[in-house]
N, C-alpha and C positions, 0 to 999 in steps of 0.2 A: 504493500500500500504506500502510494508518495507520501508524500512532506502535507499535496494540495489539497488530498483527499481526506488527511485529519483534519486538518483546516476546515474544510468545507462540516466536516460533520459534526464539529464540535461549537461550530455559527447557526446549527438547523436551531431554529425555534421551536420548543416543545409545543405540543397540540393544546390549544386554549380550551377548557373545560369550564364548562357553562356552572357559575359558583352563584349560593345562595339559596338552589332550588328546594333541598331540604328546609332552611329556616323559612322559606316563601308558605311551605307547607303546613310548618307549626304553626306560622303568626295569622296566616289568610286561609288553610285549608284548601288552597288551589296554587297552581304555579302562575297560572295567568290573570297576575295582578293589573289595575287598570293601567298604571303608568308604562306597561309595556305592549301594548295594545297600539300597534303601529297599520295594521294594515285595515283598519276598519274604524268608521266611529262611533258603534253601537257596541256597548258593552254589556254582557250578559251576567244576570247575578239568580243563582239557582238557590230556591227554600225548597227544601228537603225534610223528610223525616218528623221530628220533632223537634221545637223550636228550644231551646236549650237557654234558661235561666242564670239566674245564679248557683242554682245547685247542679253537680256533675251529673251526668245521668249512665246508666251500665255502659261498659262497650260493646256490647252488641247491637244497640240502640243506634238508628242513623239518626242524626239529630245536625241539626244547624245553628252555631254556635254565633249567640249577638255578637262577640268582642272579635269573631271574624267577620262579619256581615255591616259596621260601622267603621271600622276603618275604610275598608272598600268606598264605601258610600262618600266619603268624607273627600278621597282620592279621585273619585268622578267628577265630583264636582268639582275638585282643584284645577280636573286634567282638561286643558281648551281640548287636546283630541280628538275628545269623548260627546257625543252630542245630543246623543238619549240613551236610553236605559230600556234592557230587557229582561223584565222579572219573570224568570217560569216558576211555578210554583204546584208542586204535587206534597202536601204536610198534612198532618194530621194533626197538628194543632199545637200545643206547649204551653208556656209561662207567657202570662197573659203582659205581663209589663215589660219583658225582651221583644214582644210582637209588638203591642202598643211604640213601644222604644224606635222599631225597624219602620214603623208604620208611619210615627213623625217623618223620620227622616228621609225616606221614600218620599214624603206629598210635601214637603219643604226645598226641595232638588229646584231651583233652577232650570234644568233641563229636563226635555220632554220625556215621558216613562208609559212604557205598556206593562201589563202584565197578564199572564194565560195562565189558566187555572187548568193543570195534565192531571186528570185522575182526581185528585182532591185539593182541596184549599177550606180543610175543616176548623171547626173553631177562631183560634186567635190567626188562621192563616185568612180566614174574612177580611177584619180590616188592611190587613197586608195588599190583599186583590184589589183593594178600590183605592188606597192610598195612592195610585198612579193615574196619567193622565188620564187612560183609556183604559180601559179592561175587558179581555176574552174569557170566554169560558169553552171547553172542548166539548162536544154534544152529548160525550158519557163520564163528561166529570161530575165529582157531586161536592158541595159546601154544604155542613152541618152548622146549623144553627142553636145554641143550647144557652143556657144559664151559666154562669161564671159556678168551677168546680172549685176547693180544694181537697189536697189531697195529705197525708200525716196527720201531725198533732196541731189539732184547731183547740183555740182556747173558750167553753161557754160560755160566752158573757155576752150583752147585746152591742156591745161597740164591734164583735167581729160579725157580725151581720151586718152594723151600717156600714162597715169596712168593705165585704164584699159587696154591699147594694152598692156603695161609690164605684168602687171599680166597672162595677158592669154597666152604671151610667155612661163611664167613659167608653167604655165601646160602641156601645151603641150610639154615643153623639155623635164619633169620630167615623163611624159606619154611615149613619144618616148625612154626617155633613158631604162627605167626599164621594157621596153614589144617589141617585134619584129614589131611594126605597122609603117609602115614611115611616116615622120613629113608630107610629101605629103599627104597621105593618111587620114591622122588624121584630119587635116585642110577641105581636101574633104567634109568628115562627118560632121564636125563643124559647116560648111558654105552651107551645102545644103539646098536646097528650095523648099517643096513642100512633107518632111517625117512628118514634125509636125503640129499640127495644130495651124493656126498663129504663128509661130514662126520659124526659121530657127536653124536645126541643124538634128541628124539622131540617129531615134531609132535600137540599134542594136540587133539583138536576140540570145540567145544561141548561136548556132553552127558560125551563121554569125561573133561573136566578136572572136572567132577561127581561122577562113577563113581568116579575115585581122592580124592577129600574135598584133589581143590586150587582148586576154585571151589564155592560156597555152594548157587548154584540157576543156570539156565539161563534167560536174560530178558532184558528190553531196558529201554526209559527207562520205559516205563507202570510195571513192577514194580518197577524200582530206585527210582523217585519215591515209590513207594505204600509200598516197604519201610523209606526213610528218611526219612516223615514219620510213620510208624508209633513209629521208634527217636529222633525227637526228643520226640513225644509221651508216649511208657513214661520219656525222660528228666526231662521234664518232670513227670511223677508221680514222680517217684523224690526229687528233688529237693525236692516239694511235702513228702513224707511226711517226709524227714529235717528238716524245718524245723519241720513239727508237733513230730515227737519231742525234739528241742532245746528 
């Protein structure tokens, strides 16, 4: 071997391996954080499972973690990139003040937001589904309607009854306010007797969560994709006009 040949191989540049992708995992639960999100400007954010509280839940359990799901959110709207949001959302519900939490922050966004409800969008994954601009439902997805649960050691006393009545006012106003369903009609569903078994509350299906003005249109990703690059585009006119007018 020459003199030119160690030379040459001892100047190769070792292969660049792609670093962080593990910590991307612990801190966000995905690797495809918004800020690298280069080839597109719709950012997708997936609610899954059970929506995960304060307290840990088993690991067998799919569940969707708020302290992953607020960073994110936080990071979209930082990112000019990024120019709407798409919520898919198959859950069976959770910790009603990590939803309420997710659910601020979704309908406070700046930027335009769909969200499609694949299979289920039960309990606290409701006001999740209408916290966005627009909302679909899949023709065999269904949303469960029901009363505020807890679960462990509740203490008897009447302050934890007014405790759970407030909370579940807040759902309900934040459901009412950000979807055409009235607070009448919502409560109906909530409190019927005889849709679930052992329990009271109302399963809703596709077209039905439509019909009462608690989901937008009935649709899947073709329409939700088409709807909200429709609602970046009229934002992007909107935006153009007020800069003329300035």
């Amino acid at each position: 071997m020459s003199k030119t040949d160690i030379e040459d191989d001892s100047n190769e540049t070792p292969e660049v391996k792609p670093e962080g992708i593990i910590e991307k995992i612990q801190q966000l639960g995905q690797t495809n954080v918004p800020q690298l999100s280069q080839d597109t400007n719709i950012h997708c954010l997936t609610i899954i499972g059970q929506i995960e509280g304060h307290m840990q839940l088993p690991p067998q359990n799919k569940t969707t973690k708020y302290e992953h799901i607020i960073p994110q959110l936080v990071a979209i709207e930082q990112n000019p990139k990024i120019e709407g949001l798409l919520v898919i959302l198959n859950t069976v519900g959770g910790d009603v003040e990590a939803g309420l939490a997710i659910s601020e922050m979704i309908s406070t966004l700046s930027k335009p937001s769909v969200s499609v409800v694949l299979g289920g969008g039960h309990s606290i994954g409701v006001p999740i589904a209408v916290s966005c601009s627009y909302s679909f439902i899949a023709e065999t997805a269904t949303m469960t309607i029901h009363p505020i649960r807890l679960t462990g050691l509740v203490i008897g006393v009447p302050q934890s009854f007014e405790y759970m009545d407030k909370m579940q006012e807040r759902v309900v106003k934040f459901v009412t306010r950000h979807s055409n369903i009235s607070e009448e009609v919502f409560k109906d569903f909530m409190f019927a007797k005889g849709n679930l078994t052992r329990d009271i509350g109302t399963n809703v299906i596709g077209s039905d969560a439509v019909e009462c003005g608690l989901i937008n249109e009935v649709g899947g990703i073709g329409k939700a994709l088409r709807k909200l690059n429709e609602l970046v585009a009229q934002r992007g006119k909107d935006r153009m006009e007020e800069g003329l007018i300035q």
